[in-house]
N, C-alpha and C positions, 0 to 999 in steps of 0.2 A: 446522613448519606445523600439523601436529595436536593440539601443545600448544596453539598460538593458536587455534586454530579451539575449542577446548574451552573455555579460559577466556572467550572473546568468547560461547560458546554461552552458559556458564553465566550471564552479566552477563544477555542478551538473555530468557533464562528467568525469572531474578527479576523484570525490568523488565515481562514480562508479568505473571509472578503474582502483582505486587504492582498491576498496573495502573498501572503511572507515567504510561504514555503513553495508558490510555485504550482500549486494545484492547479490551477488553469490551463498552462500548460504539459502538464502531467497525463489529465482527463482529455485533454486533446487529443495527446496520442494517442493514450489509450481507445480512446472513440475514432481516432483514421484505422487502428490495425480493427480494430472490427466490423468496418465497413467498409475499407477495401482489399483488408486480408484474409478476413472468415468468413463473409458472404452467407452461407448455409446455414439454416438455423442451428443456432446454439444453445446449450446450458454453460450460464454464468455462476463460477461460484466468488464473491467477496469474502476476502479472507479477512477479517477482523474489519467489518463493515461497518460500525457506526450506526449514522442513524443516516447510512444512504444520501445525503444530501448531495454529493458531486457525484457517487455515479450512478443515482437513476439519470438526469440529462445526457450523460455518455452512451447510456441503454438507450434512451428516445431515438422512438425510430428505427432501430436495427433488427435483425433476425434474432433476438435473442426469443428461446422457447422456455426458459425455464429459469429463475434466480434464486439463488439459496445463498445466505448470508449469517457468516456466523461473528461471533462477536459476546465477552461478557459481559458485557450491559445491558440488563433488561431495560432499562429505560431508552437508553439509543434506540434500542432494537423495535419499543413501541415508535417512537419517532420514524425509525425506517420504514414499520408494516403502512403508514398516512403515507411516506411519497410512494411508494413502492405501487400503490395503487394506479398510479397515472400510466406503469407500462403494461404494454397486453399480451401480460403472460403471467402463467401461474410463480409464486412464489413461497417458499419455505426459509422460515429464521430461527435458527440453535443459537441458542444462548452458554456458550460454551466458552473455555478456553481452546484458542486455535491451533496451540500444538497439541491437545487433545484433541481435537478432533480431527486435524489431518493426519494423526498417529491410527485413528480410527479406519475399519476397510465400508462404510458405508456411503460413503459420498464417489461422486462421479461428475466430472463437468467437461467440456469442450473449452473453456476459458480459465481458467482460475488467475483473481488479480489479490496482490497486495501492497499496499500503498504504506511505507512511512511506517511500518509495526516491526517489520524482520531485524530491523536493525537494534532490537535489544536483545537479541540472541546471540551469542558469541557464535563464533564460526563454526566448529563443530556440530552446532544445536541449529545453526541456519541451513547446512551442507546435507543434516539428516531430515527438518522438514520440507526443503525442497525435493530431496528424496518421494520423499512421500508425496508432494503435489504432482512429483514428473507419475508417481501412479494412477492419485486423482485425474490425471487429463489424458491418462492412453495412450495411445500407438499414433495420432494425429490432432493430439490437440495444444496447448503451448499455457505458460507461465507470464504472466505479466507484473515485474516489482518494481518499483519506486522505492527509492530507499538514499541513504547516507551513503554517499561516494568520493571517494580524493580520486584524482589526477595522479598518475603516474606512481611513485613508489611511497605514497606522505603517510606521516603514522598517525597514530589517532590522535596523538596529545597537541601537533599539527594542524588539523582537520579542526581538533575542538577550538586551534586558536583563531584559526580564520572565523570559526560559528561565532566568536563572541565581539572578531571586528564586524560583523554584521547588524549589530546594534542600531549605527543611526537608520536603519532600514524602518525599523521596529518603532514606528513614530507614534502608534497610538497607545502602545506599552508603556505606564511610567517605569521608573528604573528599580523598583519595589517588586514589579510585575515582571518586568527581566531579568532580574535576582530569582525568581524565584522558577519561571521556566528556565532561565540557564544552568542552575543547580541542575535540574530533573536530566537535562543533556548532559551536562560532564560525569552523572552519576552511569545515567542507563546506556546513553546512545552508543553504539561501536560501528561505525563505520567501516568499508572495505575498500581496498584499492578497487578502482576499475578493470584492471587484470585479475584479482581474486576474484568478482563479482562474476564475472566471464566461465574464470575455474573450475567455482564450485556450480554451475548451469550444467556444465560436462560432466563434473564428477558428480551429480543427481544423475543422471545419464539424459540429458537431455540432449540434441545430437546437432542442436544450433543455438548459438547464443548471440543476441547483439543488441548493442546499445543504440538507443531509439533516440535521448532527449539527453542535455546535460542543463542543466540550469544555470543561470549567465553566471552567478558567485562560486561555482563549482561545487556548490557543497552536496547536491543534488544529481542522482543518475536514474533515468527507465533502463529496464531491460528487459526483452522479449527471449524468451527460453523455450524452442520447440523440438517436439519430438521428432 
């Protein structure tokens, strides 16, 4: 299992540092709405957090008072508790599955983000956890996802074909190595139109929805979700 966990790490490391998917400018937003939108110190929760690597730097700095980070990998999760150290604020790590635990009534936050996880939930199962975050964050606080998005009306079998003209992108990947993440996509991933995406904000009752960032291949959408 720790062989897997390493080499799945190593894949998930290039994909950031090469920016395939866009992280950089994802955590950007995400780091403008929290420093010129929430101001007042906050609790951050990470919804299936990794091992924190992109966003403790989006926390550097800001008001946030408190991080809590859930996610099933204990290993990520030791990874996480090392950067986690560098902001000055207390923080708590569940090692949990995340529709377990936003199904749960013990958590609280001011922020709650999820980057890149919701979209293996079919829309029924994403409609009722955001449900549950729009309680996690109260009467004034907001939802922040990242996630698999089409343009206008496109369907998923659509969406998967454009993901897989994105290939020559993917230059550090041999084609062994894209064989074998483009399987795990056409298996798991389910993308939303950008009007669903919006829908189901509202229908969690969240009472503002709007799209922050689209990524230049469009396969990518932010969304800001507030009470």
């Amino acid at each position: 299992m720790a062989m897997v966990f390493r080499q799945d790490w190593d894949n998930y490391r290039r994909i950031v540092r090469n920016n395939y998917l866009f992280h950089r400018e994802a955590y950007a937003t995400l780091r403008k709405v929290l420093v010129e939108e929430v101001g007042a110190p906050f609790r951050f929760l990470d919804i299936a957090c990794g091992d924190a690597s992109a966003t403790v730097p989006a926390l550097a700095g800001t008001t946030v008072a408190h991080y809590r980070g859930i996610d099933l990998s204990g290993e990520g999760l030791a990874l996480a508790a090392k950067r986690l150290r560098k902001l000055c604020c207390p923080y708590d790590l569940d090692q949990r599955d995340f529709v377990e635990a936003l199904r749960n009534r013990d958590l609280a936050a001011d922020v709650a983000w999820i980057g890149l996880s919701l979209h293996h939930l079919r829309r029924p199962a994403k409609r009722l956890l955001m449900r549950h975050a729009r309680r996690v964050v109260g009467d004034n606080g907001r939802l922040l996802v990242y996630e698999n998005a089409s343009p206008g009306q496109e369907s998923r079998a659509a969406w998967l074909k454009r993901w897989d003209a994105d290939r020559p992108r993917w230059r550090t990947f041999s084609d062994d190595e894209w064989e074998t993440l483009s399987r795990h996509v056409h298996a798991k991933d389910y993308p939303e139109t950008d009007e669903t995406w919006l829908t189901l904000g509202y229908e969690a009752g969240f009472g503002r929805a709007r799209c922050l960032y689209a990524s230049p291949n469009e396969l990518f959408r932010l969304y800001c979700f507030e009470t």
